[in-house]
C-alpha positions in Angstrom: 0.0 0.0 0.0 1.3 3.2 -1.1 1.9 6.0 2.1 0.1 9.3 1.8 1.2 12.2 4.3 -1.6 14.2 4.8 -0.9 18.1 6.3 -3.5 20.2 8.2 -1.7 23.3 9.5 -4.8 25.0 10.9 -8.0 22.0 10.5 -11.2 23.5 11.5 -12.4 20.3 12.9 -10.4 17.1 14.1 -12.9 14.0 15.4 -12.5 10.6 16.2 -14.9 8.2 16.3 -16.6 4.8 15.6 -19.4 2.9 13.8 -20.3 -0.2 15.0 -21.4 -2.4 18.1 -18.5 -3.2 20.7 -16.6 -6.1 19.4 -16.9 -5.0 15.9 -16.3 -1.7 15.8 -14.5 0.7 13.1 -12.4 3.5 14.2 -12.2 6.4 12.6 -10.0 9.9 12.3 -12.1 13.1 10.5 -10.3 15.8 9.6 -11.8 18.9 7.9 -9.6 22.4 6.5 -12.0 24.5 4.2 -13.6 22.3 1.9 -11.4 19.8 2.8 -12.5 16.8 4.2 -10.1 13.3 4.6 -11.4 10.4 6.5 -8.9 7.5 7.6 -10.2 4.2 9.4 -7.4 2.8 11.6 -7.1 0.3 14.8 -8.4 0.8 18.7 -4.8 1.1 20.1 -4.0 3.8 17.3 -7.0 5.7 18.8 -5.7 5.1 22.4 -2.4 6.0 21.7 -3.8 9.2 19.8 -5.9 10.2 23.0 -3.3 10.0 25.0 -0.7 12.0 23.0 -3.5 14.8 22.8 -3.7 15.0 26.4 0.0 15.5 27.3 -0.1 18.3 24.6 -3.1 19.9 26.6 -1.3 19.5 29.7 1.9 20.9 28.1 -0.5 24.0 26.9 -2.1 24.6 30.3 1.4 24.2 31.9 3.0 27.1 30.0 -0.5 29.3 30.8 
């Protein structure tokens, strides 16, 4: 599979979510910039890895506040 680097300098909307009972759920990353819009579907630990890197940047924010 070929890699694509996607960029967002300034998105106007960042979600993550799922579809799907527990069990068989699909995870997903939205990201929108103007009328932009890139979806990815990727694994549970991804997202928990991702959630967790966003919180020690908002701590690092509120620290420096």
């Amino acid at each position: 599979m070929t890699r694509r680097i996607l960029q967002f300098r300034l998105p106007d909307r960042f979600i993550v979510g799922t579809i799907g009972m527990p069990g068989e759920r699909t995870f997903y990353l939205q990201v929108r910039q103007g009328s932009e819009l890139v979806s990815v579907a990727f694994e549970k630990q991804q997202a928990s890895v991702l959630a967790d890197r966003v919180d020690q940047l908002l701590d690092e924010v509120t620290a420096t506040r």
